[in-house]
N, C-alpha and C positions, 0 to 999 in steps of 0.2 A: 387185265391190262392195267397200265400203271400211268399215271398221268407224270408229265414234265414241264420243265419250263429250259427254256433255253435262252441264255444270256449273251447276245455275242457284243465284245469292242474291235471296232473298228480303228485303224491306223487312218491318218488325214487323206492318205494317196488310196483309200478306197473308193473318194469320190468318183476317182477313171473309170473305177469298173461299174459305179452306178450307174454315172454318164454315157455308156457303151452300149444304146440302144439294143443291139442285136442279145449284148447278154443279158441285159435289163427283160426281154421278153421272154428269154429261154429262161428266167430265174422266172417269172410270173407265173408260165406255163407249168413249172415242176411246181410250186404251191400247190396249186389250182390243181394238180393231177392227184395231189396225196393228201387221200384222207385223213390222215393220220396226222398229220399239219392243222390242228383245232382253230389255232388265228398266231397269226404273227401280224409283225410291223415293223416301221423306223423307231429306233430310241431316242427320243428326243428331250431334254430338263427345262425346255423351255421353249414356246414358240419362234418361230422363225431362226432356229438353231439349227447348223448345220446337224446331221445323224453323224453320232459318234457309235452308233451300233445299232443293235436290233434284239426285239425278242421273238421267239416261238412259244406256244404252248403244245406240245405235243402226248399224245397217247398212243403209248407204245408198249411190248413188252419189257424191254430189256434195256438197259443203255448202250449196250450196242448199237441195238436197234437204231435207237435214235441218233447216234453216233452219223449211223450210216446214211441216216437220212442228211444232215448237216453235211457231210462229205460229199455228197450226189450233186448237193445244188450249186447253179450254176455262179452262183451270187460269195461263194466260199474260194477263198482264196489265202492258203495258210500263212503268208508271208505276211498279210493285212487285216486280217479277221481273227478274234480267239472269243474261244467262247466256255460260259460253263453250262454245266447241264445240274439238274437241281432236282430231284423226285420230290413229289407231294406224297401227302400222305392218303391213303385211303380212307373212306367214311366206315369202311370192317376195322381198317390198324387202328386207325382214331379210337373209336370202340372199344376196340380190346387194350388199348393203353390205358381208356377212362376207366373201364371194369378193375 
């Protein structure tokens, strides 16, 4: 398994679908379902700042993978959301780059 990290920005008109109770719990509920979702959050550069995005940290195989997971959730929304995805390194690749 390969670990990630997932970068999304946010467009200003994302705050609708924050604010959309109904999707706001179907986005909580798919978190909370997938393991594979290590921790996310709101991106935030300073307190009391609106979210101008969010990140994931996920494990996963593939960036597919991950892909797919980002696409599922209820909280994506292509017209107002982008994102990157980012692979860590492994403590084996690490290893074998220092060797």
């Amino acid at each position: 398994m390969a670990r990630w990290t997932v970068t999304f920005t946010d467009q200003p008109e994302m705050d609708r679908v924050r604010g959309d109770k109904a999707r706001r719990e179907a986005h909580i509920a798919f978190v909370r379902s997938r393991p594979e979702l290590q921790i996310g959050g709101a991106l935030a550069m300073r307190p009391m700042q609106d979210f101008p995005g969010a990140i994931w940290n996920v494990e996963a195989e593939t960036r597919q993978d991950v892909e797919r997971l980002i696409l599922q959730d209820p909280y994506y929304v292509a017209a107002l959301r982008r994102y990157t995805i980012t692979e860590w390194g492994t403590a084996s690749a690490i290893q074998q780059i220092l060797s």
